[in-house]
N, C-alpha and C positions, 0 to 999 in steps of 0.2 A: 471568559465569555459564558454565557450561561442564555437558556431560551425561558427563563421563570418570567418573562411579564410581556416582551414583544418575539415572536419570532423573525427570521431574518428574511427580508423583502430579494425576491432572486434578483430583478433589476438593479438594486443597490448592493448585492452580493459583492462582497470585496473578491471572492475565492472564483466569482462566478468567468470572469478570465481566465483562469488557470482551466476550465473544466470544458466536457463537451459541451454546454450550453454558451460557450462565448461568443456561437455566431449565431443563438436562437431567433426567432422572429419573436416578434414585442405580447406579439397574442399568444403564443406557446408560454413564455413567460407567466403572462398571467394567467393563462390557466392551470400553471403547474403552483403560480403563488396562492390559488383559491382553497385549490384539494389538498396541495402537500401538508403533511404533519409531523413535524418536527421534534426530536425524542432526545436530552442529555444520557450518558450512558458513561458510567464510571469503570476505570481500570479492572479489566478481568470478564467485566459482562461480553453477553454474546449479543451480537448483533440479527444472524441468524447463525442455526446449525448446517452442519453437514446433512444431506440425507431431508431436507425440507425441502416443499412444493414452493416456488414464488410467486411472489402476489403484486409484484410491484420493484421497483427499482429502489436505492440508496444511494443522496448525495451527501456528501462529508463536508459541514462546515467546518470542522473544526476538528484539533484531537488526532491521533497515531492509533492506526488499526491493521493489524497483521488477519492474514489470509490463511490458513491452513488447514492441513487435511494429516488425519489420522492414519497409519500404515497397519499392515495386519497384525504388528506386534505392538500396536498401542503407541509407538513413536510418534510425536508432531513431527510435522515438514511443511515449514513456512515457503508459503509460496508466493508471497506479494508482500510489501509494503506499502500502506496506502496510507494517504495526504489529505489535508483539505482540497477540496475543489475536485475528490475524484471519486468515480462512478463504482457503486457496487452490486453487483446480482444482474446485473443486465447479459451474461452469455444466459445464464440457463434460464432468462424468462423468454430470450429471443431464440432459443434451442428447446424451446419447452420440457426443460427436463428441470431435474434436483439438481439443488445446489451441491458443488461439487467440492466445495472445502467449506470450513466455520469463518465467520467472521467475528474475531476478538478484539477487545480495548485493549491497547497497549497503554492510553493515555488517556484521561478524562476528554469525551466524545461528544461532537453534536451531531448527529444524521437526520438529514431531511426525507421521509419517505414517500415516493412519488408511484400511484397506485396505477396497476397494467393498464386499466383501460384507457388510463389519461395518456399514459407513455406509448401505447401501442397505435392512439388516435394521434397525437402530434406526430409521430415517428412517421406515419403514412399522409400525414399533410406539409411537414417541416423539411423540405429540402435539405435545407444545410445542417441541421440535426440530422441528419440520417447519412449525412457524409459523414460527420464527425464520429458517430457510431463506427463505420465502417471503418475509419481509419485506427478509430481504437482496436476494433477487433483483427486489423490487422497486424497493430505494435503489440500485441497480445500471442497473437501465433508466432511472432518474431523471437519474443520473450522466450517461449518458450522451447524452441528451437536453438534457444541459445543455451537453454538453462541444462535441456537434456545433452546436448554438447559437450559443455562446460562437465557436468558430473561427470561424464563418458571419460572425455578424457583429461582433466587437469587435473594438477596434486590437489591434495586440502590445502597448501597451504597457501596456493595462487588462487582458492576457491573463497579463503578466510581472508586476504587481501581485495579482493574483490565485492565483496558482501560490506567489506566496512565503506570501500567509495561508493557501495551499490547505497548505503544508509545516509552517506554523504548529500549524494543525490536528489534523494526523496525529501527528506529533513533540513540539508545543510548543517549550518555550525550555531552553534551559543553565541553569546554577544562577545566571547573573545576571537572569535574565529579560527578556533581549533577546535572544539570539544566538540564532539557530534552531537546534535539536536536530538536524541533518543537513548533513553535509558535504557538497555537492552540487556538479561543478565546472558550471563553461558551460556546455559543450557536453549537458550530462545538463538543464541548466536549459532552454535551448532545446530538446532533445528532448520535454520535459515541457509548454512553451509550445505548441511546434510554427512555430519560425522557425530562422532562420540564426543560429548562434553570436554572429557577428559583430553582429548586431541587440540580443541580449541586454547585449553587452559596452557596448555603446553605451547600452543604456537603464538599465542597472543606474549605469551613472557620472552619465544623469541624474539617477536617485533620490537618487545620491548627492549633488550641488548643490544638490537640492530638500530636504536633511535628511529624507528620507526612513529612507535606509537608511546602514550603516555596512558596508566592505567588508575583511575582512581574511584575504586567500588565499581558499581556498575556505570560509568561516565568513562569514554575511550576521549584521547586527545589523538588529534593527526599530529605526530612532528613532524613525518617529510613526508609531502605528497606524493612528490615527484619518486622517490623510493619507494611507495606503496603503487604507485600505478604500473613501475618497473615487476615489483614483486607479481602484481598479479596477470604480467603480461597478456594485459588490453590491448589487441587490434585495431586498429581505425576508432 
């Protein structure tokens, strides 16, 4: 997919169901299809940094883009996984602060940019966008009440079972319906766990013994689901 000759009409947005805009009203729509500007962005580019002012929201047509934020010794720590059809930068322009982690290509990327004042003016006239908002920012402090949890108290190895159906999730499967939709290497797998590389390389070979998983370069196969959601004893 690529935006070199038409960009993408939000009404006709395939992704635009999946997003907070699925219950917009028809004139938010167009006024967000008049202003937005729509940018391809290849594996590795930033989207924004950490530590920058925002100016406007980010929707993701398209493409695999991780969230993260640097620690005081230079470590990444993936904090999101993000989809088509999902919203980026909207806490710190509705908290008016700096953006609080980078957003990075994991995949060749399309993002639609949608400028404050357009978003700040629908958001105060758009009813059910401003629900939709709200509910995100509520699955968002959910998230992360889970996540600080989770580190607190689970092994890595119920953190590293978890992280791969957390990939499941967001991406799904290839056209065999095992291999996970995301090429992800080690060290970006541990950043997303929150351990040492070396810990991940070592646990992913036991999943591998345990028929869990299947490993081929960076491409993870699920062999048993139901044994990996055991492993990472998931709750409700």
């Amino acid at each position: 997919m690529s935006f070199d000759h038409q960009e993408p009409d939000c009404k006709n947005c395939v992704k635009r169901f999946n997003s907070v805009f699925c219950r917009s009203e028809n004139d938010s729509l167009d006024s967000i299809n008049e202003e937005k500007v729509c940018t391809p962005y290849k594996k590795g580019q930033y989207i924004f940094h950490e530590g920058m002012r925002p100016h406007g929201v980010f929707c993701v047509n398209y493409g695999k883009i991780k969230l993260s934020k640097l620690g005081e010794d230079g470590k990444e720590q993936i904090l999101r996984l993000v989809k088509a059809g999902d919203l980026l930068g909207y806490r710190s322009l509705l908290g008016e602060d700096k953006y609080f982690a980078s957003a990075i290509v994991m995949e060749d990327a399309g993002v639609c940019f949608i400028p404050k004042h357009l978003f700040m003016g629908i958001l105060q006239k758009d009813g059910m966008l401003s629900m939709e908002i709200m509910k995100l920012l509520s699955d968002d402090l959910k998230r992360a009440d889970q996540h600080i949890t989770h580190m607190a108290q689970k092994p890595v190895r119920e953190r590293l079972a978890e992280a791969l159906l957390f990939i499941k999730e967001t991406y799904g499967y290839e056209a065999d319906g095992k291999t996970l939709n995301l090429k992800i290497t080690r060290e970006e797998l541990a950043n997303l766990v929150g351990t040492a590389t070396e810990t991940v390389i070592r646990l992913l070979s036991d999943f591998k013994h345990e028929n869990l998983v299947l490993l081929e370069g960076k491409k993870i196969l699920i062999q048993n689901l139901t044994g990996l959601v055991k492993t990472a004893r998931i709750e409700d």
